[in-house]
Phi, psi and omega in degrees: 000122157278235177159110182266114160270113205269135179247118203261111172280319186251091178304352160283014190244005196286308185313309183296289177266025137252013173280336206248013165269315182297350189262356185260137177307148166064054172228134189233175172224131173319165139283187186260143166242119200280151169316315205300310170277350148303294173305311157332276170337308181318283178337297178308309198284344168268017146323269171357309218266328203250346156286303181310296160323292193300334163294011193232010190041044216260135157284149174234164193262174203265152197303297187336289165350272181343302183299315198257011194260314175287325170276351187295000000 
């Protein structure tokens, strides 16, 4: 399968064009996802990785790291 990515500046046009992406035979559409919720997501899973840790009694490294290990 291929798989096309679109990047939407104006989310009001989102409704229109999956209705007329969606009308072409063997084409489904994913769901979407906003930066904002990419990021979220981000958070959460190094929450996650750093709560999970410290229950296993892991040293963790200083937040800066963290931060910027998250931004690489």
């Amino acid at each position: 399968m291929t798989q096309l990515v679109l990047n939407i500046e104006n989310p009001d046009i989102l409704p229109h064009l999956r209705s007329v992406l969606g009308s072409f035979r063997g084409v489904s559409i994913a769901e979407s996802v906003s930066e904002d919720d990419r990021i979220l997501k981000s958070i959460e899973t190094a929450y996650e990785e750093v709560r999970s840790a410290r229950e296993q009694g892991k040293r963790l490294g200083q937040l800066d790291e963290l931060i910027a290990e998250l931004k690489g």
